[in-house]
VODO-73253 format. One record per residue (C-alpha): residue number from 1; x, y, z. Coordinates in steps of 0.05 Angstrom, whole numbers, padded with zeros to 5 digits, always signed. Each point is the difference from the previous one (the first is absolute). Example, Ala and Ser with C-alpha at 12.3 -4.5 7.8 and 13.67 -1.06 7.14 Angstrom:
<pts>
+-----+--------+--------+--------+
| num |   east |  north |     up |
+-----+--------+--------+--------+
|   1 | +00246 | -00090 | +00156 |
|   2 | +00027 | +00069 | -00013 |
+-----+--------+--------+--------+
</pts>
This chain:
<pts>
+-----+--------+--------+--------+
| num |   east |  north |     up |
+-----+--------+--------+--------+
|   1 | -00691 | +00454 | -01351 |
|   2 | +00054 | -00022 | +00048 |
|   3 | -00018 | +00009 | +00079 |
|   4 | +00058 | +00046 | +00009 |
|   5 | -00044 | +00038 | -00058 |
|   6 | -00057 | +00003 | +00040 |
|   7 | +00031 | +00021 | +00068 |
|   8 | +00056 | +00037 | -00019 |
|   9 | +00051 | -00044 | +00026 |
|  10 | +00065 | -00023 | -00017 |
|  11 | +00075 | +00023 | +00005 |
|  12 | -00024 | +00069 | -00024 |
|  13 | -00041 | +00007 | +00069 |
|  14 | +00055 | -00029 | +00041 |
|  15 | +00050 | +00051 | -00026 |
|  16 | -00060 | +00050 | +00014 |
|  17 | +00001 | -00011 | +00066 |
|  18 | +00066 | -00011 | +00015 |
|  19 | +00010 | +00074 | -00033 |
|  20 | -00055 | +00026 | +00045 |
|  21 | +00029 | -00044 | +00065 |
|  22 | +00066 | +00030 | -00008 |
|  23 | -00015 | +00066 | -00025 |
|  24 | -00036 | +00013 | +00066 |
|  25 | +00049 | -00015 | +00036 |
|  26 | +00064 | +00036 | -00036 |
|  27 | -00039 | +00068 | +00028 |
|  28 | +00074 | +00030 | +00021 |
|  29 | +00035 | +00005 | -00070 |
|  30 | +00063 | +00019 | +00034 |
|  31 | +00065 | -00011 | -00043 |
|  32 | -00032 | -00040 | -00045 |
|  33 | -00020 | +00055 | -00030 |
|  34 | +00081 | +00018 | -00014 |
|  35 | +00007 | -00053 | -00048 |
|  36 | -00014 | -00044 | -00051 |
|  37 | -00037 | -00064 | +00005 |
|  38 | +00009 | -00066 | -00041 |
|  39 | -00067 | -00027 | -00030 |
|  40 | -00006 | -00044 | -00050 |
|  41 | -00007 | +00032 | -00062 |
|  42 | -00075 | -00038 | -00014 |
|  43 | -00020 | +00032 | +00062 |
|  44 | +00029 | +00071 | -00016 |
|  45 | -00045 | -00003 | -00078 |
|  46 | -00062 | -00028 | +00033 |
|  47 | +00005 | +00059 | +00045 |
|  48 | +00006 | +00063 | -00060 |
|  49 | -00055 | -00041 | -00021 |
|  50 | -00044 | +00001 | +00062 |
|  51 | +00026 | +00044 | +00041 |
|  52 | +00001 | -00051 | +00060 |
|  53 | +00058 | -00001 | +00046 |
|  54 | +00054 | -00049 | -00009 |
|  55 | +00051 | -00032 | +00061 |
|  56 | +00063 | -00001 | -00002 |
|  57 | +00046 | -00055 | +00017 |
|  58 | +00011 | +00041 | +00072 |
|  59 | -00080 | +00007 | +00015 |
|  60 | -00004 | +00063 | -00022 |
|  61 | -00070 | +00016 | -00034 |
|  62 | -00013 | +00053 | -00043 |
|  63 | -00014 | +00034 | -00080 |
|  64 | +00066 | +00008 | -00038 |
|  65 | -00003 | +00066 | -00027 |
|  66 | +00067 | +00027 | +00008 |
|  67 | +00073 | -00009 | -00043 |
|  68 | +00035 | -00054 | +00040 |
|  69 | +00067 | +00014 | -00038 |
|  70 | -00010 | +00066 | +00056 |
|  71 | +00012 | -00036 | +00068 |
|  72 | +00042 | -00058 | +00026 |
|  73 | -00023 | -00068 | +00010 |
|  74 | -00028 | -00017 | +00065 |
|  75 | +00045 | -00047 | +00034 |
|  76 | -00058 | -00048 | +00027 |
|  77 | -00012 | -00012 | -00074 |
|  78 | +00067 | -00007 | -00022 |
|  79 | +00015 | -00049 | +00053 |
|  80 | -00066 | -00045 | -00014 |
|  81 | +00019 | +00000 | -00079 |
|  82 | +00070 | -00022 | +00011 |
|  83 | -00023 | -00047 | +00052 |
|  84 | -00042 | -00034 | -00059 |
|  85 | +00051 | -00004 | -00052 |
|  86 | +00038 | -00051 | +00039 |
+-----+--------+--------+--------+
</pts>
């Protein structure tokens, strides 16, 4: 076995933490909560899977479980995706 095998380390518990980091401190949902969120889609599988948060390209953290085609797109999100394309 790997040492990452033994102690549980790895990107896995970097994203762990980082979910946990930022999930503590995204305790006022506010409007995020009025729109939809780009993820990558990896992220948004893993999650029906798990049922671990995901974060979206904004900071948002949380479980997808509702129809995105139903709200807007948050404009933080927008604005970071179109700010990658170029």
């Amino acid at each position: 076995m790997s040492d990452t095998e033994h102690t549980g380390g790895g990107t896995d518990t970097l994203d762990r933490e980082l979910e946990e980091l930022l999930f503590q401190e995204q305790l006022d949902e506010g409007d995020h909560e009025r729109y939809s969120h780009y993820v990558n889609k990896d992220k948004i599988m893993k999650s029906a899977l798990t049922g671990r948060p995901v974060i979206a390209l904004c900071g948002k953290v949380w479980t997808p479980g509702r129809d995105p085609q139903k709200f807007p797109v948050c404009p933080t999100c927008k604005e970071i995706y179109e700010s990658m394309k170029k």
